[in-house]
Each structure stands twice: as C-alpha cells, then as structure tokens.
C-alpha positions as CSV (number, residue, x, y, z in Angstrom):
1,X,-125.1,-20.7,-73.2
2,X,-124.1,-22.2,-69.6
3,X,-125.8,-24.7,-68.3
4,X,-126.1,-26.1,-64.6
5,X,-127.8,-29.4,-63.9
6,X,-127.9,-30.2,-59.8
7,X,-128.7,-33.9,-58.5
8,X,-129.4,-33.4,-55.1
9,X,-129.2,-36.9,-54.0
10,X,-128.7,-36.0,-50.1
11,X,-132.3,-35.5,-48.8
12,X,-132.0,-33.8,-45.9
13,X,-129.6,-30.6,-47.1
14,X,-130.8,-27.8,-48.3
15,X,-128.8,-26.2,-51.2
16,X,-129.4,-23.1,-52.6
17,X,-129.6,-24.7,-56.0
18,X,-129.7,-21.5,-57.9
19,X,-126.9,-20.1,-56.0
20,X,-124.8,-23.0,-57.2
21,X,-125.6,-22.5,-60.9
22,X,-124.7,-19.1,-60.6
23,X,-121.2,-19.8,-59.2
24,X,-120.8,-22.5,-61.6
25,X,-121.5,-20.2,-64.7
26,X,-119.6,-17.3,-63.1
27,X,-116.5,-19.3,-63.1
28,X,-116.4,-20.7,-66.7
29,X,-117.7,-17.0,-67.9
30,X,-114.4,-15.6,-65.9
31,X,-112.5,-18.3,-67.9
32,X,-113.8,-17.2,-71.3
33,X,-115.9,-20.3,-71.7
34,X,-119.1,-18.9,-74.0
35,X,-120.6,-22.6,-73.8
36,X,-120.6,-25.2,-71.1
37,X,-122.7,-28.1,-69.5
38,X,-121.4,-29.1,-66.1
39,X,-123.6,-31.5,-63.9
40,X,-123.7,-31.2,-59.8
41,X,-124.5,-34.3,-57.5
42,X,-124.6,-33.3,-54.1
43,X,-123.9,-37.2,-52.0
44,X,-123.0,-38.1,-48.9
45,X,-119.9,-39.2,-47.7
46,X,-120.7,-43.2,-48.6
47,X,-121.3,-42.3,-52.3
48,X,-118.1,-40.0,-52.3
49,X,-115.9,-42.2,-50.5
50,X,-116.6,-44.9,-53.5
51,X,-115.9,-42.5,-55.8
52,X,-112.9,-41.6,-54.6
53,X,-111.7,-44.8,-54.1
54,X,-112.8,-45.9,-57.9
55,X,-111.3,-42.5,-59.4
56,X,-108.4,-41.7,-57.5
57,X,-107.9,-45.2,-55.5
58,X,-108.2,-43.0,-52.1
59,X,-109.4,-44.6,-49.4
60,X,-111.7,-42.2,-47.7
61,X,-114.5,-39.9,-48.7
62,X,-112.8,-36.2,-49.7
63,X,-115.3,-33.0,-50.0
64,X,-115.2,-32.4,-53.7
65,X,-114.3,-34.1,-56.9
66,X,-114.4,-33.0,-60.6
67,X,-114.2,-34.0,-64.3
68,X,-113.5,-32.7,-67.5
69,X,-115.4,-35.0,-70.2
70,X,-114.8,-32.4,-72.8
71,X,-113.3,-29.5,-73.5
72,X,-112.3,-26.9,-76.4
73,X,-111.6,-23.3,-76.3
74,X,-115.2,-22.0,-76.0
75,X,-116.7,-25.0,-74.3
76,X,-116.8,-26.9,-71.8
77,X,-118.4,-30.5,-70.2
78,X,-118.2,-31.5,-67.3
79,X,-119.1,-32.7,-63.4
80,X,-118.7,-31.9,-59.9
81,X,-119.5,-34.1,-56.7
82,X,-119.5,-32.6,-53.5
83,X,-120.0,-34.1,-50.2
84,X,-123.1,-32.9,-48.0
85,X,-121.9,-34.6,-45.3
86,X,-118.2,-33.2,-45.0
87,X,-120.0,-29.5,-45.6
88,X,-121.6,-30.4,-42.6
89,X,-118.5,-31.3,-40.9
90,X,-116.2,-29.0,-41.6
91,X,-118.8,-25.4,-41.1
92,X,-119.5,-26.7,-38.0
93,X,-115.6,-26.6,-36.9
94,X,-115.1,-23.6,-39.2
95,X,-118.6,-21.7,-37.2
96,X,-119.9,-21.0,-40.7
97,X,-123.0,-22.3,-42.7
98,X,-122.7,-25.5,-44.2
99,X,-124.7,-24.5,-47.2
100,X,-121.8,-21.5,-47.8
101,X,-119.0,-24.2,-47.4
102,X,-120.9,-26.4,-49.9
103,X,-120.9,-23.4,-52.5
104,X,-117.2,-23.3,-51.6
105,X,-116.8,-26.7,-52.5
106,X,-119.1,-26.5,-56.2
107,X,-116.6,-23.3,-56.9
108,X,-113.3,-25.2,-56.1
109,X,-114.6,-28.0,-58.4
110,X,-115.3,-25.5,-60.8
111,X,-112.3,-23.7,-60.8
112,X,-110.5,-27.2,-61.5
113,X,-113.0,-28.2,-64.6
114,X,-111.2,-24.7,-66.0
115,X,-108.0,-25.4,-65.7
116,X,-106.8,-24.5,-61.3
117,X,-104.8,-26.8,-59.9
118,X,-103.9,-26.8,-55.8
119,X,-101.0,-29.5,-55.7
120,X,-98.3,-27.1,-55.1
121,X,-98.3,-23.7,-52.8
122,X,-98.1,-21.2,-55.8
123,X,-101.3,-23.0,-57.4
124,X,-102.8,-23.3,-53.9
125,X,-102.4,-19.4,-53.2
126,X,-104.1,-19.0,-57.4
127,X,-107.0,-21.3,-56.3
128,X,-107.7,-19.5,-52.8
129,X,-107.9,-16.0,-54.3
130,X,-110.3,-17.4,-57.1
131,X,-112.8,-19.0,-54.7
132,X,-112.7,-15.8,-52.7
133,X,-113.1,-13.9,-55.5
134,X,-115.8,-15.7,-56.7
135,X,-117.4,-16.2,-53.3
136,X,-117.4,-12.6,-52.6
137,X,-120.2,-12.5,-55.5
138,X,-122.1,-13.9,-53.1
139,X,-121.1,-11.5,-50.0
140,X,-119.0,-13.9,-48.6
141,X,-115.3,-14.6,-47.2
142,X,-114.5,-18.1,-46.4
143,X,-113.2,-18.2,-42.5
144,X,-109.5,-19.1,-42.2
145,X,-108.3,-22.6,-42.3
146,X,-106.4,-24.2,-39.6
C-alpha cells in the first residue's frame, strides 16, 4: 500500500491534491516499491528558502526539495517540499499552469526519493524522460526550458 499525505500550507493555491497522490504513487509503483509513505507540504518561498538554507546551506528558496527517511527494497518513507510560489513564477514565464508545473515539481521530488539523480547531463537527460513519462499520465508535456 502507497500512501500520499499533502500539507497544503500555501492558502491561496489550488492543488489538485488527488492528482499529486497519483503521481506520487505512480512513481514508486514504476520503481517496484509495493509499500511507501511519502508526505507533501506545499510552502511558499519563505518556508523553502529556510529549508534550503538549513538542509543544503543554500542561500535562496529552490522549487523542490526531498528526503529519504527510510528505505528497503519494497518500501519506502519519505517527503517532498515544493514551492507554490516558484510554480507561480516559473508557469508564468514558461505560459503554462502553475498547478501543472507544481505536479512537475511533486514528480521530480519523487523520482529523487527513488533513487534519480540530475547532477550530471546523463542523469539529467534519465530524470527529464521520467517526469515526461510520468507527466504524460496526466496528458501533459512540460514546455521547453530556456
């Protein structure tokens, strides 16, 4: 069993909650994960930059963060953060919903609780094709990044 908790603690943006669970689950099904608890806060950028700076001593807010707090073969714990406010931000440059580019960011965070990386260009390329992949469930294709 896969469960998805959201903690929507940014008022004033509407997430497609369910939507989220789904591409949560979908990802650690793909990665042969039968059990899972993973947690979703949805901030704004204050409450991400402090995270950032506390986990990763960056001094900025970023759009997405994630943890593994457990994991074995068949299971896995852990959280995602994603920034409402940078969703907001970067759809409107990108001319796409910033509810889609949200999803985006829960299934790049997810795709790093299972073991994606995107430091170098070979991972990067892996990562990409995943979230489209996994976005495409959804009917959607991210718009190209400058």
């Amino acid at each position: 069993m896969i469960e998805v908790q959201i903690a929507h603690e940014h008022a004033d943006f509407a997430a497609d909650e369910d939507r989220l669970r789904q591409a949560v689950a979908n990802v650690l099904v793909e990665a042969g994960l039968a059990c899972g608890v993973v947690s979703v806060a949805i901030v704004d950028d204050a409450a991400m930059h402090r995270l950032n700076a506390e986990f990763l001593a960056h001094d900025h807010p970023t759009d997405v963060l994630s943890f593994v707090l457990e994991r074995s073969a068949e299971a896995l714990e852990g959280e995602i953060v994603v920034s409402a406010d940078t969703a907001r931000q970067v759809a409107a440059r990108l001319g796409w919903p910033a509810d889609d580019e949200l999803l985006l960011y829960v299934v790049h965070g997810a795709l790093h609780l299972v073991g994606y990386d995107d430091l170098e260009d070979e991972q990067r390329q892996q990562m990409r094709q995943a979230e489209r992949r996994h976005l495409a469930h959804f009917g959607l294709s991210p718009p190209e990044q400058e």
